[in-house]
OpenMM code with the backbone's topology and positions (N, CA, C; nanometers):
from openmm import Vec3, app, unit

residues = "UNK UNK UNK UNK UNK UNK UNK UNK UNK UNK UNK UNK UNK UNK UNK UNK UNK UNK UNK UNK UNK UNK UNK UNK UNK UNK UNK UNK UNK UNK UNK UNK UNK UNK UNK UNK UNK UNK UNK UNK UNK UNK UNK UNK UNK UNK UNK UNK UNK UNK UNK UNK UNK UNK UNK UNK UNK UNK UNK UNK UNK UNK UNK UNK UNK UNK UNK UNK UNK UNK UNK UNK UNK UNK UNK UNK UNK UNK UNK UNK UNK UNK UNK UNK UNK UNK UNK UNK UNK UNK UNK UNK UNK UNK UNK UNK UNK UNK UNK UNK UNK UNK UNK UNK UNK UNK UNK UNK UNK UNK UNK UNK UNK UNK UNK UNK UNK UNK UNK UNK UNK UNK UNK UNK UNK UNK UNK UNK UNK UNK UNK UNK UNK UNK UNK UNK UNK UNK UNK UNK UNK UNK UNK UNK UNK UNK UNK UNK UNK UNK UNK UNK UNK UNK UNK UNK UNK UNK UNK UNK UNK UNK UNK UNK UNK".split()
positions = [
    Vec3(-3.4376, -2.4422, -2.3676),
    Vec3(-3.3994, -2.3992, -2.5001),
    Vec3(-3.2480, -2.3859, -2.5053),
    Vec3(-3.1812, -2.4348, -2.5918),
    Vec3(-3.0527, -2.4331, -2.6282),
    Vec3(-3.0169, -2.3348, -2.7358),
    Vec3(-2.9627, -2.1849, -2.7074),
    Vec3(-2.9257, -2.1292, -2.7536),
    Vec3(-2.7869, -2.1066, -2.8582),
    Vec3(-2.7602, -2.1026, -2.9437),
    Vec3(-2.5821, -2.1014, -2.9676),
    Vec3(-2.5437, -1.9726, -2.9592),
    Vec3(-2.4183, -1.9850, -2.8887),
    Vec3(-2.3391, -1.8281, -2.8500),
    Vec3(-2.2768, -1.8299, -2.9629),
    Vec3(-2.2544, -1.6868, -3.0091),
    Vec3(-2.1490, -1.6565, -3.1319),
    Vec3(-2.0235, -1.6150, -3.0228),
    Vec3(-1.9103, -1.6210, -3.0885),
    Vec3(-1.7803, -1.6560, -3.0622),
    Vec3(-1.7392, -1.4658, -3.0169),
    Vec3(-1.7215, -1.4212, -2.9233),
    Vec3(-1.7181, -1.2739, -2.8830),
    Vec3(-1.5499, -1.2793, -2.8910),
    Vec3(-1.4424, -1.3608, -2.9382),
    Vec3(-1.3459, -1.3146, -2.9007),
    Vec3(-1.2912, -1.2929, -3.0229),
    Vec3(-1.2135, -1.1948, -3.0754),
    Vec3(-1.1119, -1.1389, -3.2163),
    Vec3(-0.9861, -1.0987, -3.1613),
    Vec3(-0.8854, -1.1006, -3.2900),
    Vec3(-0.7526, -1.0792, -3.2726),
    Vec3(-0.7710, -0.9445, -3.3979),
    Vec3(-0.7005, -0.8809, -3.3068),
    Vec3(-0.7169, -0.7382, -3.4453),
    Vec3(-0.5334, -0.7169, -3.4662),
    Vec3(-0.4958, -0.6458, -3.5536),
    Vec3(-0.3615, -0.6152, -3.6427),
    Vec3(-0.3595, -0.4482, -3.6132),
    Vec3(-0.2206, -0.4310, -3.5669),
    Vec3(-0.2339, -0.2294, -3.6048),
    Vec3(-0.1353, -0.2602, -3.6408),
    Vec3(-0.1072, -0.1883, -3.7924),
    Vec3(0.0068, -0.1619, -3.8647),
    Vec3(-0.0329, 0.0003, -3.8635),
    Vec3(0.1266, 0.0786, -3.7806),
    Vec3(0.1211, 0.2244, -3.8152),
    Vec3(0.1999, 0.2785, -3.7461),
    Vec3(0.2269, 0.4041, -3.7514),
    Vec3(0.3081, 0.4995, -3.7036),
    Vec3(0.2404, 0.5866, -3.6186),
    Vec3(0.3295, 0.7020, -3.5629),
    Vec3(0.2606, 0.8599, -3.5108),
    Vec3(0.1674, 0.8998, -3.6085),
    Vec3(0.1745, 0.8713, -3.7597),
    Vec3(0.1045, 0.9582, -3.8577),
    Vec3(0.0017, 0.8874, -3.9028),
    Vec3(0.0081, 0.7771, -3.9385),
    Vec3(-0.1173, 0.6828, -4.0583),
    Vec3(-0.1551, 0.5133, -3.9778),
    Vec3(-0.2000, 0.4665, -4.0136),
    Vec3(-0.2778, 0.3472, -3.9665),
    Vec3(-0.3093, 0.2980, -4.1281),
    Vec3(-0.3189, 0.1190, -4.1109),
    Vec3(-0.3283, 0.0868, -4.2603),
    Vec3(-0.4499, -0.0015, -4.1751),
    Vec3(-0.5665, 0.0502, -4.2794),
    Vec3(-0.6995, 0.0297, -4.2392),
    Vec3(-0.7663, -0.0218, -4.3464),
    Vec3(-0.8732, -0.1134, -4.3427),
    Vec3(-0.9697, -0.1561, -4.4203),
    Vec3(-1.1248, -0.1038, -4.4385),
    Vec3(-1.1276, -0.0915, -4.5844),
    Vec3(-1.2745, -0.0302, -4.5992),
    Vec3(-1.3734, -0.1444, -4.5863),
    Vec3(-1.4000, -0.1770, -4.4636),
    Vec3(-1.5310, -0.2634, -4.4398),
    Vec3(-1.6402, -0.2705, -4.4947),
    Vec3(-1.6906, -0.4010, -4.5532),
    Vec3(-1.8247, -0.3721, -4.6635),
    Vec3(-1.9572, -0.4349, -4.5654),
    Vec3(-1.8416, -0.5463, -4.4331),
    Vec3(-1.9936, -0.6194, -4.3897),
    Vec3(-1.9752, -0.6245, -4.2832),
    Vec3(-2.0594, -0.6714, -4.1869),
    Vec3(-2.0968, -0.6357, -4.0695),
    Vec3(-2.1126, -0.5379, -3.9550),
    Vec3(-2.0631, -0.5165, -3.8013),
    Vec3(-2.1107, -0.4188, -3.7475),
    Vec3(-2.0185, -0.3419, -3.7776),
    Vec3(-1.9381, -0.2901, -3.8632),
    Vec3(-1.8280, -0.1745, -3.9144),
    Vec3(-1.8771, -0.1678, -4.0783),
    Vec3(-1.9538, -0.2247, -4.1397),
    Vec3(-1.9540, -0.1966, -4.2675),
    Vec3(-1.9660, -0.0280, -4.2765),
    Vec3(-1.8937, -0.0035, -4.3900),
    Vec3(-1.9374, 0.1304, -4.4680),
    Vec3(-1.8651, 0.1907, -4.3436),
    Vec3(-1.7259, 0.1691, -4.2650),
    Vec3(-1.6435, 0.2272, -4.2606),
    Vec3(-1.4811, 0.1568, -4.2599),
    Vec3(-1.3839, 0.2625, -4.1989),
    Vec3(-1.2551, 0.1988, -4.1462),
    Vec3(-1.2511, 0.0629, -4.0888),
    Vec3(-1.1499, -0.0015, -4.0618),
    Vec3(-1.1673, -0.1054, -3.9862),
    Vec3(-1.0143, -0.1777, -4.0140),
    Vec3(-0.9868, -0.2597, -3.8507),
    Vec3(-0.8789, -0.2948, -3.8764),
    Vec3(-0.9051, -0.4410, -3.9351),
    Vec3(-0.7613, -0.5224, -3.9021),
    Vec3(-0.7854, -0.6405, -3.9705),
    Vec3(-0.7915, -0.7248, -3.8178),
    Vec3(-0.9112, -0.7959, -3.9206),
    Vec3(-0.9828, -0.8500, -3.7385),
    Vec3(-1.0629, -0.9730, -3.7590),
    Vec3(-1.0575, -1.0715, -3.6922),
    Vec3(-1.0715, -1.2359, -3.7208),
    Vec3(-1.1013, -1.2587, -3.5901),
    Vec3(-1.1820, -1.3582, -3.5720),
    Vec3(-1.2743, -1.4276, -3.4520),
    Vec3(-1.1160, -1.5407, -3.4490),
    Vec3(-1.0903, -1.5554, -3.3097),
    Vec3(-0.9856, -1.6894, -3.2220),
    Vec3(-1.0661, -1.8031, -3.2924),
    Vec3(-0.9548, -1.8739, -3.3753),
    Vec3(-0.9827, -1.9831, -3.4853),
    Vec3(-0.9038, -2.0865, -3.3521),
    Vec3(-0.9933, -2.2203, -3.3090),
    Vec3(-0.9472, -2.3262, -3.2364),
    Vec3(-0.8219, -2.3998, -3.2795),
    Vec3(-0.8010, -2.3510, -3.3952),
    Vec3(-0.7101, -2.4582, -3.4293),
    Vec3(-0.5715, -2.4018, -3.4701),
    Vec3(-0.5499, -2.2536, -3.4842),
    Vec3(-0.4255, -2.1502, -3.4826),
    Vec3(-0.4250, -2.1127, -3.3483),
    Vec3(-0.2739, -2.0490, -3.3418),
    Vec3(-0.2306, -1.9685, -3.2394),
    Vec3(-0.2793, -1.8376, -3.2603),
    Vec3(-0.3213, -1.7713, -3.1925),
    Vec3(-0.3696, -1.6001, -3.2004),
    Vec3(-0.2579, -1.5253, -3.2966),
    Vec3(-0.1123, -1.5667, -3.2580),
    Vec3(-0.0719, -1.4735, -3.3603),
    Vec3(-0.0747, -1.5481, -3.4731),
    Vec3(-0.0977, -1.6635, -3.5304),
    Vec3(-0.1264, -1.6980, -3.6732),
    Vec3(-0.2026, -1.6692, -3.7365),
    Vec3(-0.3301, -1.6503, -3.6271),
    Vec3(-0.4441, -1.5766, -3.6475),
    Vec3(-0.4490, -1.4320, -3.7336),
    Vec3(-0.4132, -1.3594, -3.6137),
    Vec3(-0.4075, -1.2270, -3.6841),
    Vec3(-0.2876, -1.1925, -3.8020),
    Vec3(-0.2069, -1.3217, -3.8088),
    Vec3(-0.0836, -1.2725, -3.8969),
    Vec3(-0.1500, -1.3002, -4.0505),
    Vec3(-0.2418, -1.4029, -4.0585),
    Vec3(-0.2713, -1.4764, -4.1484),
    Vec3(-0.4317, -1.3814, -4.2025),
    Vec3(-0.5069, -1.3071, -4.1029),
    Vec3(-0.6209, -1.2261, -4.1836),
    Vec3(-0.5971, -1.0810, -4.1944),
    Vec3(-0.4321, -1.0562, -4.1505),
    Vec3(-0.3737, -0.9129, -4.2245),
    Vec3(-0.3258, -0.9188, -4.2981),
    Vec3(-0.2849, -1.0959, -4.3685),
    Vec3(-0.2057, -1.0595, -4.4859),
    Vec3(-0.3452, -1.0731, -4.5985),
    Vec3(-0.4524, -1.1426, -4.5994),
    Vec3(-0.5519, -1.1576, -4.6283),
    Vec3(-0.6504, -1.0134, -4.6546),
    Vec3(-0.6519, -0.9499, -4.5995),
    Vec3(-0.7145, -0.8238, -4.5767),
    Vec3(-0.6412, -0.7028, -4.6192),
    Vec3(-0.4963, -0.7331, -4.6247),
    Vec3(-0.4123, -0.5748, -4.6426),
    Vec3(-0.3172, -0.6394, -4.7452),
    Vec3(-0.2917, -0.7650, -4.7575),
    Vec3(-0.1905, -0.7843, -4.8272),
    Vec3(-0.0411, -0.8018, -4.7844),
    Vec3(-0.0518, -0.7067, -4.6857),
    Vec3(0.1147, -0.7343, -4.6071),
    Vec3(0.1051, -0.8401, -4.5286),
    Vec3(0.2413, -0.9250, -4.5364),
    Vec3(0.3043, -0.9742, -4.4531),
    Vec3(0.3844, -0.9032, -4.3254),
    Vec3(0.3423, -0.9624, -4.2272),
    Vec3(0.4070, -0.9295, -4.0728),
    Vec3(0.4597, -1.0331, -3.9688),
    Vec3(0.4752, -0.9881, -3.8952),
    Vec3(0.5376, -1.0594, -3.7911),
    Vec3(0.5002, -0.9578, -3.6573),
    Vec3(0.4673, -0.9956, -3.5388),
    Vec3(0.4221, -0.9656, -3.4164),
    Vec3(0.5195, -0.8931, -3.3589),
    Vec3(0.4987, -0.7550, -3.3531),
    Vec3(0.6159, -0.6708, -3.2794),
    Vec3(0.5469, -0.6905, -3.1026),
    Vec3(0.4569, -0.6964, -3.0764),
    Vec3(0.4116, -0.6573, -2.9013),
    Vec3(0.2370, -0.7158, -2.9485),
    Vec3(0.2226, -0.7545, -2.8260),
    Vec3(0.0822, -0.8030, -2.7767),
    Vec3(0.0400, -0.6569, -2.6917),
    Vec3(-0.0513, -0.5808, -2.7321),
    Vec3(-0.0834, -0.4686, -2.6886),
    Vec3(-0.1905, -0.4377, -2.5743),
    Vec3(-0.3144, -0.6294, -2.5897),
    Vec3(-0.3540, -0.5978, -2.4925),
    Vec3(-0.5031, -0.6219, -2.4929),
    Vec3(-0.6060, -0.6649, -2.4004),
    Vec3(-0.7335, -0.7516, -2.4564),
    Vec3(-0.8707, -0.6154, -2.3897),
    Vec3(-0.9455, -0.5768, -2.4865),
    Vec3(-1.0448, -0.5006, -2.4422),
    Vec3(-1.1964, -0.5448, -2.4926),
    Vec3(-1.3284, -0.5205, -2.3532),
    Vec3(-1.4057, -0.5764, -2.4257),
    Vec3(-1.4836, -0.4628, -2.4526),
    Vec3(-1.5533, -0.4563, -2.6285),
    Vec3(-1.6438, -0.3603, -2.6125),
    Vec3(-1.8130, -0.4075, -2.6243),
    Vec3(-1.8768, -0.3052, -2.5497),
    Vec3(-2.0297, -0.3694, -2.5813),
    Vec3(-2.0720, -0.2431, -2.6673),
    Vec3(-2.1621, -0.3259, -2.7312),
    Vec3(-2.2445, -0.1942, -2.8230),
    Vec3(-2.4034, -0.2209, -2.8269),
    Vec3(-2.4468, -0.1017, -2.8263),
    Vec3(-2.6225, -0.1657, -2.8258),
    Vec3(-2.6450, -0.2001, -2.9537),
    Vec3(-2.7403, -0.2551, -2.9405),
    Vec3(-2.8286, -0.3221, -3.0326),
    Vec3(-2.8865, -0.2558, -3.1330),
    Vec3(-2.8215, -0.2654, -3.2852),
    Vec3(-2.8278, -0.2788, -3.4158),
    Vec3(-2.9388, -0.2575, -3.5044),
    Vec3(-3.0161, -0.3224, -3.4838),
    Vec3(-3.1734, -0.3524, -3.5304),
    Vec3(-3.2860, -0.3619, -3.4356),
    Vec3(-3.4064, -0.3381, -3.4334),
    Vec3(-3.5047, -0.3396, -3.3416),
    Vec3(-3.4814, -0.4381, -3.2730),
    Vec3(-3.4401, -0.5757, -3.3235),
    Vec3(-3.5041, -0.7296, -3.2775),
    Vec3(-3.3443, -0.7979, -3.2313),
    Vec3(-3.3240, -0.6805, -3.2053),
    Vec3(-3.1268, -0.7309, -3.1907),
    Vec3(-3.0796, -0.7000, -3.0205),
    Vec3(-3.0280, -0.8175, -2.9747),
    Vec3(-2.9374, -0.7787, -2.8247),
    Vec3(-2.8164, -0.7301, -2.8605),
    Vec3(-2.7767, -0.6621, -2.7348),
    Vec3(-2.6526, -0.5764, -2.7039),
    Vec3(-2.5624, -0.6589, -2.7787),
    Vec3(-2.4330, -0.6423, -2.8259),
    Vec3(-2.3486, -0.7397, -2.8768),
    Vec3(-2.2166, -0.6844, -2.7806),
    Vec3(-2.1914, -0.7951, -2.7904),
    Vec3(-1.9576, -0.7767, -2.7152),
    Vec3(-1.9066, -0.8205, -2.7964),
    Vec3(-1.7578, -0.7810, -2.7743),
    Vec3(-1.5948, -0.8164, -2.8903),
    Vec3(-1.5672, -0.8334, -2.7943),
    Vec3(-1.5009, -0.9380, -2.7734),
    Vec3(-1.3232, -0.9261, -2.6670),
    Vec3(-1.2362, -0.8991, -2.7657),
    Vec3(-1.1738, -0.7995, -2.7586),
    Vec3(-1.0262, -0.8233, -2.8871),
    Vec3(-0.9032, -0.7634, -2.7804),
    Vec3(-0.8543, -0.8933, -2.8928),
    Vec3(-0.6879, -0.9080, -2.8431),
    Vec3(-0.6295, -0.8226, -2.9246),
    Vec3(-0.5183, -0.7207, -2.9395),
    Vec3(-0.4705, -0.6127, -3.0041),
    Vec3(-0.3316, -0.6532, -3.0200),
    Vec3(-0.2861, -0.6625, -3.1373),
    Vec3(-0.1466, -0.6758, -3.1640),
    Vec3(-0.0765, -0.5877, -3.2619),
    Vec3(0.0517, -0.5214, -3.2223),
    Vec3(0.1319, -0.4322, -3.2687),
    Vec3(0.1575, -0.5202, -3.3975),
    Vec3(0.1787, -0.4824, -3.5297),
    Vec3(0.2566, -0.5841, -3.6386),
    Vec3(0.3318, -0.4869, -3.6978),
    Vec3(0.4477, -0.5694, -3.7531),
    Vec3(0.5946, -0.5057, -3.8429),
    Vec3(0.5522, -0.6140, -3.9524),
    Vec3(0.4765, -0.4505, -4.0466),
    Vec3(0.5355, -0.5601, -4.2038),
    Vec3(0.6667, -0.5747, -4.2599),
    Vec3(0.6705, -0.6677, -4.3031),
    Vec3(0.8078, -0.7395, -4.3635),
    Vec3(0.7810, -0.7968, -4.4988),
    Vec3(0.6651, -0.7679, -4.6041),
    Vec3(0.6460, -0.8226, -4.7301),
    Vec3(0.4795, -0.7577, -4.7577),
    Vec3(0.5157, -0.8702, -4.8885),
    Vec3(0.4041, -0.7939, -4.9407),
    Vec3(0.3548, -0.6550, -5.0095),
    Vec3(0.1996, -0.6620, -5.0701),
    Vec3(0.1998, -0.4891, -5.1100),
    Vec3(0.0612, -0.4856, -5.0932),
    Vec3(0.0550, -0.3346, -5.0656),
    Vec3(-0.1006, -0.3437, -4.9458),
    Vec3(-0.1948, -0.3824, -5.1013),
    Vec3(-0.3074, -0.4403, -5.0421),
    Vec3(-0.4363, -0.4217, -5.1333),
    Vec3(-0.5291, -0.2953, -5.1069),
    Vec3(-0.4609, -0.1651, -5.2245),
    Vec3(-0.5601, -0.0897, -5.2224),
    Vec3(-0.7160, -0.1330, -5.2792),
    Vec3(-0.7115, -0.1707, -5.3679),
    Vec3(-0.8547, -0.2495, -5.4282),
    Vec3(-0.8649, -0.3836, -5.4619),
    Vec3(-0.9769, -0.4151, -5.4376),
    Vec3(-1.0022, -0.5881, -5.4561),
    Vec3(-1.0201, -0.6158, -5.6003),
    Vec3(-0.9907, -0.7115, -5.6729),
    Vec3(-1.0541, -0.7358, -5.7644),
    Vec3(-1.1591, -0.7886, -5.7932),
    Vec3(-1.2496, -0.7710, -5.8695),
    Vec3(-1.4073, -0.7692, -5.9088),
    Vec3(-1.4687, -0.8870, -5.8702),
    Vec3(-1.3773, -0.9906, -5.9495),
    Vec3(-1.4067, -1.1245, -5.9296),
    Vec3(-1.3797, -1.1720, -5.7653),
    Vec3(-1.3272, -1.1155, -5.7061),
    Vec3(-1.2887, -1.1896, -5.5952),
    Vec3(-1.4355, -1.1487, -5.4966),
    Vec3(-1.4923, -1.2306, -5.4102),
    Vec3(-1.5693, -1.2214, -5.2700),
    Vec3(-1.4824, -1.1529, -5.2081),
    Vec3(-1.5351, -1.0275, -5.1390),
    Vec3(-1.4240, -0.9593, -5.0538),
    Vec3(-1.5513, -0.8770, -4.9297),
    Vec3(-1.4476, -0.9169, -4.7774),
    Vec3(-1.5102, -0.8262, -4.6765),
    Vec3(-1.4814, -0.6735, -4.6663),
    Vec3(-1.3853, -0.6931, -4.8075),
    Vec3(-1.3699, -0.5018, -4.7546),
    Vec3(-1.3361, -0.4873, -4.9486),
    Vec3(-1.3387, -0.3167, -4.9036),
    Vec3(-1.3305, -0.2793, -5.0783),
    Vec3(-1.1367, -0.3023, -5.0834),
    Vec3(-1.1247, -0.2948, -5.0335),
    Vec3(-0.9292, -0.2967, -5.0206),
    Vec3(-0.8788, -0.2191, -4.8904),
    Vec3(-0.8075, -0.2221, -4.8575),
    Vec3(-0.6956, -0.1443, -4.7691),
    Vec3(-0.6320, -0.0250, -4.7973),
    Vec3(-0.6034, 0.0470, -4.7115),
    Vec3(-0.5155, 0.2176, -4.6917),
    Vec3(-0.4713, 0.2398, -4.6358),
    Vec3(-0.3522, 0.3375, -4.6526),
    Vec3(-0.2760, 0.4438, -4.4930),
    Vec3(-0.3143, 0.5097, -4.5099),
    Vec3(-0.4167, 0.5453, -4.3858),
    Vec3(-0.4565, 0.6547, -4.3483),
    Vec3(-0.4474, 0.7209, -4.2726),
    Vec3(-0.3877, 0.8974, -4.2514),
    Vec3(-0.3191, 0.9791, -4.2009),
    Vec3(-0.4322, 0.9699, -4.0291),
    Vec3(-0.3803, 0.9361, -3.9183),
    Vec3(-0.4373, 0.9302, -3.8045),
    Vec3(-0.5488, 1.0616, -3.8390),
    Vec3(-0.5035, 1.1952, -3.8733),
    Vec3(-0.6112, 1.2964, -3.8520),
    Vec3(-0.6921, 1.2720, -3.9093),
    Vec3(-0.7001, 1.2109, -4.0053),
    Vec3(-0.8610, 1.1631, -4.0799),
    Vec3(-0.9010, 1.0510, -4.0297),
    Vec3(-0.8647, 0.9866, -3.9153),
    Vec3(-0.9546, 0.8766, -3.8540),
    Vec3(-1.0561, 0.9267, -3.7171),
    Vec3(-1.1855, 0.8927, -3.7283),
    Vec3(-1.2994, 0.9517, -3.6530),
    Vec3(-1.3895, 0.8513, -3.6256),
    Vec3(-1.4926, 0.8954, -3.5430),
    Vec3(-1.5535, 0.7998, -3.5019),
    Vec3(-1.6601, 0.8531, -3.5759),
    Vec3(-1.6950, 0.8861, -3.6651),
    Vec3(-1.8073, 0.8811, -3.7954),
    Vec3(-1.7257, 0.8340, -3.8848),
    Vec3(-1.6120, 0.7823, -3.9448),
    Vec3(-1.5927, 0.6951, -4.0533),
    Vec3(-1.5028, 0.5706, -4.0029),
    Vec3(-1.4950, 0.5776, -3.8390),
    Vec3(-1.4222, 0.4835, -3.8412),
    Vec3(-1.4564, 0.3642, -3.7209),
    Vec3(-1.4050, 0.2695, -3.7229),
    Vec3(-1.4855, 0.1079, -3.5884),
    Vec3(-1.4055, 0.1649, -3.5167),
    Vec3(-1.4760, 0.1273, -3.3764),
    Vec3(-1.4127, 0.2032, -3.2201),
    Vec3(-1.2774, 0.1286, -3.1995),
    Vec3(-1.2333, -0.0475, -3.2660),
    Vec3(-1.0899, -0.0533, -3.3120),
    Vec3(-0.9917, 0.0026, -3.3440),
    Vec3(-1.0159, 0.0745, -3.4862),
    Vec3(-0.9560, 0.1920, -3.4776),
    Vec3(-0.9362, 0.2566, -3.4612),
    Vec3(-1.0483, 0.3361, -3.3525),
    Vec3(-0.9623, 0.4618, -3.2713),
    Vec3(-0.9350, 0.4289, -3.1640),
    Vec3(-0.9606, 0.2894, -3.1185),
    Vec3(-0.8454, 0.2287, -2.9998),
    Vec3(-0.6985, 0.2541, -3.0450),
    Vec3(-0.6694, 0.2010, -3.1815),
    Vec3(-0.5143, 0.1931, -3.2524),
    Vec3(-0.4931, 0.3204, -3.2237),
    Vec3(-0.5924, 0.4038, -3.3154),
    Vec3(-0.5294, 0.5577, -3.3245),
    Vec3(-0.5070, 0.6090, -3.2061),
    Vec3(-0.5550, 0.5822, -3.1210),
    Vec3(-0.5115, 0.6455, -2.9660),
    Vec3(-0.3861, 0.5850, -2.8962),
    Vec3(-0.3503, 0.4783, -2.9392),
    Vec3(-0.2440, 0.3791, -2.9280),
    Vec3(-0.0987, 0.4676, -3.0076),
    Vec3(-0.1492, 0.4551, -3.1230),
    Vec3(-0.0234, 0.5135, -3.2321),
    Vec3(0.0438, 0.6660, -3.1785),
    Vec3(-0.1167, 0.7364, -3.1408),
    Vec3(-0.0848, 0.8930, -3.1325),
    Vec3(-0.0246, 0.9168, -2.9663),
    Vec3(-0.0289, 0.7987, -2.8818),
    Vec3(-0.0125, 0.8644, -2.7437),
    Vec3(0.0967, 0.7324, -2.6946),
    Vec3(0.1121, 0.6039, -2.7562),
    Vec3(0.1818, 0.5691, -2.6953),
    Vec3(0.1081, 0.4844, -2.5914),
    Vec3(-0.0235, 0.5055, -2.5035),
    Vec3(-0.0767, 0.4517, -2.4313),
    Vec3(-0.1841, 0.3407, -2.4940),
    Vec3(-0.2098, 0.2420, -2.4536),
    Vec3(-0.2875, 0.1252, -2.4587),
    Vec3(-0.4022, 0.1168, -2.3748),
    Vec3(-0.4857, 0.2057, -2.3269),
    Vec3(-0.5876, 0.1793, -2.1892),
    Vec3(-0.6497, 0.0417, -2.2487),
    Vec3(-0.6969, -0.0562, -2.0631),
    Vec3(-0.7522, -0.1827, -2.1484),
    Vec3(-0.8570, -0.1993, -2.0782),
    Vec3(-0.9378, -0.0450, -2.0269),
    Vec3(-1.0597, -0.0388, -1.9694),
    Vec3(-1.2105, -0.1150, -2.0305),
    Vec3(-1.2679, -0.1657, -1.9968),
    Vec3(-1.3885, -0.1995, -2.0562),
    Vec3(-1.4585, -0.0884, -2.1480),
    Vec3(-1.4971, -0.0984, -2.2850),
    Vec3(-1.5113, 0.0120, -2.3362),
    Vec3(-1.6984, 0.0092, -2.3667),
    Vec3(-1.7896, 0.0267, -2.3067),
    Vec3(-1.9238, 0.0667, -2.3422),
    Vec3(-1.9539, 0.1898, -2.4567),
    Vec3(-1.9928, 0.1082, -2.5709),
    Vec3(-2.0362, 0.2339, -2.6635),
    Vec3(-2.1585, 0.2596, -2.6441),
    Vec3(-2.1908, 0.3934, -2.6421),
    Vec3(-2.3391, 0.4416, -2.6365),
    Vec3(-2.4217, 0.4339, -2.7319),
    Vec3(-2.3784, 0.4710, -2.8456),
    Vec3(-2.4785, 0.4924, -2.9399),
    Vec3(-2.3723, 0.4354, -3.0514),
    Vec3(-2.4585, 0.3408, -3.1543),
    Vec3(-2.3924, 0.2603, -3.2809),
    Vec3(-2.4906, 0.2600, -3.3479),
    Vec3(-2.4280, 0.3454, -3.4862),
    Vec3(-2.5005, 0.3498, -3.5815),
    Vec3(-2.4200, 0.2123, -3.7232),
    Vec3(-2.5078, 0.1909, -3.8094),
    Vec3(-2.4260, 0.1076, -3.9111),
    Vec3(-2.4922, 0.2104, -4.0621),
    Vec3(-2.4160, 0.2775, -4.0869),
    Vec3(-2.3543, 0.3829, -4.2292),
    Vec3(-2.4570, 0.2891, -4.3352),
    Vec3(-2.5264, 0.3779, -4.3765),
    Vec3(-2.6013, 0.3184, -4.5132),
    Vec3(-2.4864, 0.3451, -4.6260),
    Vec3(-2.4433, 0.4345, -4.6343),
    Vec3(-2.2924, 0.4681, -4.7077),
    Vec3(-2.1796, 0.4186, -4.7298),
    Vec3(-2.0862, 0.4235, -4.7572),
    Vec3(-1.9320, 0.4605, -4.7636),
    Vec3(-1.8909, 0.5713, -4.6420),
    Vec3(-1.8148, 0.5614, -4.5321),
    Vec3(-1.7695, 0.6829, -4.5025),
    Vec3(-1.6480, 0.7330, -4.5193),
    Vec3(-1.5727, 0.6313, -4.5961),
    Vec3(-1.3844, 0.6194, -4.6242),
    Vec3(-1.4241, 0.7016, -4.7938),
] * unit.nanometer
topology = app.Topology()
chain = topology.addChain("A")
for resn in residues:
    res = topology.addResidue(resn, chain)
    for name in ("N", "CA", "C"):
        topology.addAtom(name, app.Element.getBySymbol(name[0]), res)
């Protein structure tokens, strides 16, 4: 039997300071119905940073440019639905300096959108009940300065029937 693998590797975006993180309200997949950074599966045919430069301006609206490559972590998470295997991310983490643009707080109606719009949001209101374990990779990044690029096993993953932003 010939199975097809889905693509486990992403380039994620942290735009932020000591104080806020500019985060996306995720509508679909394993982060829907919370935070989330801006985060794109390694496209064969871009460079990683075109990658991530090109689905943060897409997702947040700003334009950036690559301050630091921060660093590749894989996470596993259990399984989703009864009939569902464990899933992995590899993500590649990159520091970005916006230089344009204006964030998308809300999408417009007409548009197909993976998230309701974009925010800065003050690090203390980012948690791991409203927010993807991405982002509190960043937020632990922003608030300490440190990058750990330990293998990260989540225990327990829930997916929010809700909104939690």
């Amino acid at each position: 039997m010939i199975v097809e693998q889905i693509n486990p590797l992403f380039v994620c975006g942290i735009i932020g300071d000591a104080t806020s993180l500019v985060v996306n309200k995720s509508l679909t997949g394993p982060f829907a119905n919370r935070y989330d950074l801006a985060t794109a599966p390694v496209d064969t045919e871009l460079t990683l940073g075109e990658t991530v430069s090109r689905i943060t301006k897409l997702q947040t609206g700003l334009e950036t440019v690559i301050a630091k490559q921060l660093g590749t972590i894989r996470f596993t998470f259990p399984a989703t639905y009864e009939l569902s295997l464990q899933r992995a991310m590899i993500s590649t983490f990159y520091l970005l300096e916006p230089v344009g643009g204006t964030l998308i707080t809300k999408r417009p109606s007409y548009t197909s959108a993976f998230s309701a719009g974009a925010a800065r949001v003050p690090l203390a209101q980012l948690n791991w009940a409203n927010s993807s374990p991405l982002v509190m990779q960043a937020k632990r990044f922003l608030a300490t300065g440190t990058f750990p690029i330990a293998d990260q096993q989540i225990a327990a993953f829930q997916i929010p029937t809700a909104a939690q932003f």
